[in-house]
C-alpha positions as CSV (number, residue, x, y, z in Angstrom):
1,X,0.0,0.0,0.0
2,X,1.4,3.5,-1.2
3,X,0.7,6.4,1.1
4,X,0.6,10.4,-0.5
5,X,3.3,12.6,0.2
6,X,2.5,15.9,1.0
7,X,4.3,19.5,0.0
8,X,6.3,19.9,-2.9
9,X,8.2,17.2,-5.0
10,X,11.5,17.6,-4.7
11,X,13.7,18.8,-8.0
12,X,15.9,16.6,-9.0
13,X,19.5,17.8,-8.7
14,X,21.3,19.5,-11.4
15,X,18.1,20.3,-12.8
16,X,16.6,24.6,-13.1
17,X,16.4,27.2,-15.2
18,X,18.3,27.2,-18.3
19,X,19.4,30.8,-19.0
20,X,19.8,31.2,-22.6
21,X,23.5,31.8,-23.7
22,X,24.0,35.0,-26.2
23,X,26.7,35.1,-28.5
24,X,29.7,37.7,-27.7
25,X,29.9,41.6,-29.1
26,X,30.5,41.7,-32.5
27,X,33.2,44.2,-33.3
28,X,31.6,46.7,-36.4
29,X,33.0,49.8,-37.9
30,X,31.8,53.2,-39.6
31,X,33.1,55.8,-41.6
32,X,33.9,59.2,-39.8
33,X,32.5,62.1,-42.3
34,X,32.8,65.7,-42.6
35,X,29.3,67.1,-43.6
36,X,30.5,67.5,-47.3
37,X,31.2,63.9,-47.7
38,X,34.8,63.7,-47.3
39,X,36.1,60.3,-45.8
40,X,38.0,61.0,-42.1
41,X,39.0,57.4,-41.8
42,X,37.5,54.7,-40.2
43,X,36.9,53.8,-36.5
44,X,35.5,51.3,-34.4
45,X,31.9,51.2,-32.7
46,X,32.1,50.5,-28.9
47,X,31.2,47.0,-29.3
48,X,28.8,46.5,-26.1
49,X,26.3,49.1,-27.5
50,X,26.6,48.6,-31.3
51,X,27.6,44.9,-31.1
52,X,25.6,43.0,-28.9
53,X,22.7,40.5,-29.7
54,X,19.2,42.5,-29.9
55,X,17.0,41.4,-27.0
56,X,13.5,41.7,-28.3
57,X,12.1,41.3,-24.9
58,X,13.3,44.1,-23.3
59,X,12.8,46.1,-26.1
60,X,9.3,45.4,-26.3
61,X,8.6,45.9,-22.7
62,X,11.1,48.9,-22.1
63,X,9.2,50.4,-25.3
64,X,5.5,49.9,-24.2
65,X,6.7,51.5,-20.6
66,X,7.6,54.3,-22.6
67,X,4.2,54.9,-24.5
68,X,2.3,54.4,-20.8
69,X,4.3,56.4,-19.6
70,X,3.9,59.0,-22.5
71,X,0.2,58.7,-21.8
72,X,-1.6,61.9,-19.8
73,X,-4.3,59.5,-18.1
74,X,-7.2,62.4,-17.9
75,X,-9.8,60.4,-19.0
76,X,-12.7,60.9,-16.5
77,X,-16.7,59.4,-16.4
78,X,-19.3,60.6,-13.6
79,X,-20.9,58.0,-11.3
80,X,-24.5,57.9,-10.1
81,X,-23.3,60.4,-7.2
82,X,-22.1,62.8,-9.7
83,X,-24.5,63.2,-12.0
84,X,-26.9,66.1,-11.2
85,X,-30.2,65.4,-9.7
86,X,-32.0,62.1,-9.4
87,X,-32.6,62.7,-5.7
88,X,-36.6,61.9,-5.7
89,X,-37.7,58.0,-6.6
90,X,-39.2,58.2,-10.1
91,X,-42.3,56.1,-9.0
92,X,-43.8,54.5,-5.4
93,X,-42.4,51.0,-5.2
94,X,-45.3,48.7,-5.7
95,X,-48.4,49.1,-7.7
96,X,-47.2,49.7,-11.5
97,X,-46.0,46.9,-12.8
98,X,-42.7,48.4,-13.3
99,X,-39.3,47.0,-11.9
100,X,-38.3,49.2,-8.8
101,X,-36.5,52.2,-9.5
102,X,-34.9,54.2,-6.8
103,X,-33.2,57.0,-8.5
104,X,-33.2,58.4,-12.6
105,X,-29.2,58.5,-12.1
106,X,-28.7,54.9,-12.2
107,X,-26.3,53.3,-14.8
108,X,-29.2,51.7,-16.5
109,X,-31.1,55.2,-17.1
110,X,-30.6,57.4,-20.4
111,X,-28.7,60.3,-18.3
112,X,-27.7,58.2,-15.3
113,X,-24.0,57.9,-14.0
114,X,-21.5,55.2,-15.4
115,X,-20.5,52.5,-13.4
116,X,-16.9,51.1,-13.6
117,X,-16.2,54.0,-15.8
118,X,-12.2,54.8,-16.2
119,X,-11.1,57.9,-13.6
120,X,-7.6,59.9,-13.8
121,X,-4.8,57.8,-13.3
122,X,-0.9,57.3,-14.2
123,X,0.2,55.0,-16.8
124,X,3.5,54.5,-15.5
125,X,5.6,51.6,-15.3
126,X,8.8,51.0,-13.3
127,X,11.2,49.8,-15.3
128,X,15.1,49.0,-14.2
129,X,17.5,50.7,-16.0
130,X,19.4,48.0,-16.1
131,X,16.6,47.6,-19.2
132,X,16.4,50.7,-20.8
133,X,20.1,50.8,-20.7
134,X,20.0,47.1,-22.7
135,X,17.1,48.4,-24.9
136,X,19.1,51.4,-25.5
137,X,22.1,49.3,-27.0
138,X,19.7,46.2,-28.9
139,X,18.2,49.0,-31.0
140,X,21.7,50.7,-31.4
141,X,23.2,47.1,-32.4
142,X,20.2,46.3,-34.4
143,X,20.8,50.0,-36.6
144,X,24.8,49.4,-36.7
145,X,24.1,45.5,-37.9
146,X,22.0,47.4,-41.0
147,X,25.1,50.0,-42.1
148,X,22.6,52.7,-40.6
149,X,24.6,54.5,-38.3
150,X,26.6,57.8,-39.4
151,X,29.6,59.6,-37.8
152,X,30.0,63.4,-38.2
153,X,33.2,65.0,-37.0
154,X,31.1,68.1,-36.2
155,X,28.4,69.7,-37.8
156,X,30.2,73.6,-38.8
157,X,27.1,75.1,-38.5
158,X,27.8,79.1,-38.2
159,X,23.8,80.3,-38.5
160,X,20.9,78.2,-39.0
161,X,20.0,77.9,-42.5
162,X,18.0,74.6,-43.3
163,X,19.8,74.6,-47.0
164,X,23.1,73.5,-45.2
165,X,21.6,71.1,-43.7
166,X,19.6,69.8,-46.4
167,X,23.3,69.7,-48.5
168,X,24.9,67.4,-45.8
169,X,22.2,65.1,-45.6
170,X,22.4,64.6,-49.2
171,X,26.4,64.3,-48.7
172,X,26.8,61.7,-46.4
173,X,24.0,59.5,-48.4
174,X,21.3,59.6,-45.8
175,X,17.7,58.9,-47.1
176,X,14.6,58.6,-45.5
177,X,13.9,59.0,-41.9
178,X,16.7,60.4,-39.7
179,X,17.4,61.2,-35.8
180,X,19.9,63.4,-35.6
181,X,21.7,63.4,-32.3
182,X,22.8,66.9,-31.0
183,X,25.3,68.0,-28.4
184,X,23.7,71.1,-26.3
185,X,26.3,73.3,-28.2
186,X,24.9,73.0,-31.5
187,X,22.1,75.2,-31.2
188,X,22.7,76.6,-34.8
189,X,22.1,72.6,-36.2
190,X,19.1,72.1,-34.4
191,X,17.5,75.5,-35.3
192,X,19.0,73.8,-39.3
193,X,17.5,70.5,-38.9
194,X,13.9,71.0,-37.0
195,X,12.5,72.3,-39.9
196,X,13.1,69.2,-42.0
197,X,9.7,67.0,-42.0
198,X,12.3,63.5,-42.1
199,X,14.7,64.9,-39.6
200,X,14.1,64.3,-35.5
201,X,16.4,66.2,-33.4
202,X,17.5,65.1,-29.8
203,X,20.0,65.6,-27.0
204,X,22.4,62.7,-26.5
205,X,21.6,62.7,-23.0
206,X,17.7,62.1,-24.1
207,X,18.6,59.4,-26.5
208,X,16.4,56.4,-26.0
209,X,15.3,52.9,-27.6
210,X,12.1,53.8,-29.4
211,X,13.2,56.6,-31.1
212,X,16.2,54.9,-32.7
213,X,13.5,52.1,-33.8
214,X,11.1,54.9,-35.0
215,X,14.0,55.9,-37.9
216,X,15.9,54.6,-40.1
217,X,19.5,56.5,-39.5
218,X,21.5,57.7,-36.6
219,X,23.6,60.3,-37.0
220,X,26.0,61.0,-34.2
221,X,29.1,63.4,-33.8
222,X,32.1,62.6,-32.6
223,X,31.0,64.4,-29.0
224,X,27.8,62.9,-28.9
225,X,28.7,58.9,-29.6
226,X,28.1,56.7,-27.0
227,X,31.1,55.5,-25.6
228,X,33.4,57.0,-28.5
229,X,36.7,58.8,-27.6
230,X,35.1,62.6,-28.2
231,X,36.3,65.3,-30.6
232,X,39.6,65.7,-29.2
233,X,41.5,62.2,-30.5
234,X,40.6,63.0,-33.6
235,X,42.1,66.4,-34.1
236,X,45.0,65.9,-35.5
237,X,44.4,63.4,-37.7
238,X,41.2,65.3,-39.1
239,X,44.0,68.3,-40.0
240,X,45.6,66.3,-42.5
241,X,42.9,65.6,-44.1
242,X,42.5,68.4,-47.0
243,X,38.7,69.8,-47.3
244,X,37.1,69.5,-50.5
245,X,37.3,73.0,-52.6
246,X,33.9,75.2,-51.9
247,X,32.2,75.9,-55.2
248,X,32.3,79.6,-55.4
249,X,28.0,81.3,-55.1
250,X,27.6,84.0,-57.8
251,X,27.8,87.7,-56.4
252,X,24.5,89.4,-55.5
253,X,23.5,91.6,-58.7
254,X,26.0,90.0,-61.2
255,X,24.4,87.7,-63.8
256,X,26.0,84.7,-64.9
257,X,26.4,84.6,-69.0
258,X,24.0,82.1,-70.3
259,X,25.2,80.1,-72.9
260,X,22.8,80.9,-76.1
261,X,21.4,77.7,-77.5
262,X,22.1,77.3,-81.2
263,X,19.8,77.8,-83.9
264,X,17.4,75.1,-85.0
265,X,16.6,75.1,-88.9
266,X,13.5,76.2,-90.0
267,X,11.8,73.3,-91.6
268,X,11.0,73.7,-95.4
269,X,6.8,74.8,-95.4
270,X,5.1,72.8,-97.7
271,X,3.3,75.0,-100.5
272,X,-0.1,75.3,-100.4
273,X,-2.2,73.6,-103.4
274,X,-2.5,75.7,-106.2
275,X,-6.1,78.1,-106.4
276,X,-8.3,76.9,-109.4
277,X,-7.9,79.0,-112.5
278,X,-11.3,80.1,-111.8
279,X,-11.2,81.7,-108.7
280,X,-9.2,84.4,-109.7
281,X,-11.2,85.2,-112.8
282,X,-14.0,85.7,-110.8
283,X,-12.6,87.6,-108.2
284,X,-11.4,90.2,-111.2
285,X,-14.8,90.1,-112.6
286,X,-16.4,91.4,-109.1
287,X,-13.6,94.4,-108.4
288,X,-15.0,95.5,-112.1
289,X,-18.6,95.5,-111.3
290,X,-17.9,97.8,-107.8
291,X,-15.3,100.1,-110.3
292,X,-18.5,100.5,-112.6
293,X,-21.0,100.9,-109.6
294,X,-18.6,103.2,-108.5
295,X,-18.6,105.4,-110.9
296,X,-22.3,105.8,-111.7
297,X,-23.1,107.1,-108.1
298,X,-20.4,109.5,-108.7
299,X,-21.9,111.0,-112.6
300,X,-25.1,110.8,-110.5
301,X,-24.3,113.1,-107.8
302,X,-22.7,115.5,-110.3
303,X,-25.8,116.0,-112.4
304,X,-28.1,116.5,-109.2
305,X,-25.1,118.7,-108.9
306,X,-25.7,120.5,-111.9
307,X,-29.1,120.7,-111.7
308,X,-29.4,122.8,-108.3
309,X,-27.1,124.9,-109.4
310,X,-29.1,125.8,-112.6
311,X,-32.5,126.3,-110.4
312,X,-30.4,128.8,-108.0
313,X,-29.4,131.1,-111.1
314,X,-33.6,130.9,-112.3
């Protein structure tokens, strides 16, 4: 006879969890532009934030704590007790064949409060930032893994004129949506690139998981890269690099010769049928007959002429 055990069955040992294993950083590399296009040289990406395996986990959950978070939670319904009036019974309790009614405020009356109806209340999740710091680098590994990362030495934007920064998009090959990732310095490149419909500006210190995922490319500079050596190991290597030659603007009020195009030959006009014979016969015979009309109103008028002047001498 076999008697129950009570309380949990014990695990057997070297038996548990089994953590999945993730491969190692993967060392990747990107070209260091100036905003005209000309090659720096090439450096290498920090590899545990642009190498690592993406962890689709976290991002998910680091990214919907984000959009909670994001969300103002103002939504409000009245109850019974809120709702104005309703303080008489509708009807006396027995005697009308009705269901008993206590009050025209109830959920089940048109006008009546809402029950379980959503109130104010925060959205917000706690998340470790252990996470967001992971979700931070899967999306920045994921964007690196695709060639879609970009490396500006430094914007060299004097005054903000959205043309400039239309031209070095268009330099360093960048097409479609683009967060562009700003030191608090360049105020002149943000004030360039806001206007641009494809362009999101942000801090580097606001950088975060669902905005990478939410464009295509990330443009960094060499002050704002995460984990990258800055600006200043760079400097001399950058001076021997010659700049391309600017193409010189035309001078306010001086007109560039056009060149005239050249002269297209006329093409030969193809002559016109030849008039029938007759036609201009009888166009001769009709200026003869208004000649001859012609001159009968005029030996007309000089005989009524004639005639009043011979009455005038009678």
């Amino acid at each position: 006879m076999t008697t129950a055990t009570t309380g949990p069955t014990p695990r057997p040992s070297g038996t548990g969890s089994v953590r999945r294993v993730r491969s190692e950083p993967v060392s990747r590399t990107v070209q260091r532009r100036r905003p005209d296009g000309t090659v720096l040289g090439e450096m290498t990406l920090p590899s545990e934030i642009f190498g690592i395996e993406p962890n689709a986990a976290v991002l998910h959950q680091v990214v919907t704590a984000q959009l909670a978070a994001a969300r103002s939670g103002t939504q409000s319904t009245r109850t019974r007790s809120e709702v104005k009036g309703g303080g008489a019974k509708p009807y006396k309790q027995k005697g009308t064949g009705r269901a008993r009614q206590g009050s025209t405020r109830s959920p089940q009356w048109a006008g009546g409060g809402v029950a379980l109806g959503p109130k104010p209340r925060s959205y917000h999740q706690r998340t470790p930032k252990k996470m967001i710091r992971l979700a931070l680098c899967s999306a920045l590994s994921d964007r690196a893994a695709g060639g879609r990362v970009a490396v500006v030495n430094a914007w060299g934007i004097d005054e903000p004129r959205t043309k400039q920064a239309v031209e070095a998009l268009q330099a360093l090959q960048i097409n479609g949506k683009a967060l562009v990732v700003l030191d608090p310095d360049d105020i002149d490149a943000a004030y360039s690139f806001r206007n641009l419909p494809e362009v999101h500006i942000i801090a580097a210190s606001e950088l975060n998981a669902y905005d990478v995922l939410r464009h295509d490319w990330v443009v960094f500079t060499d002050a704002t890269l995460p984990g990258g050596p800055g600006p200043e190991a760079f400097a001399e290597a950058d001076a021997a690099v010659p700049a391309k030659p600017a193409v010189a603007e035309p001078e306010a009020g001086v007109e560039e010769p056009v060149a005239e195009a050249p002269a297209k030959p006329r093409a030969a006009r193809a002559r016109r049928p030849a008039k029938k014979a007759a036609a201009p016969a009888a166009a001769d015979a009709a200026d003869e007959d208004t000649a001859a009309e012609d001159e009968a109103e005029v030996d007309e008028a000089e005989v009524d002429a004639a005639d009043a002047d011979e009455g005038e001498e009678q």
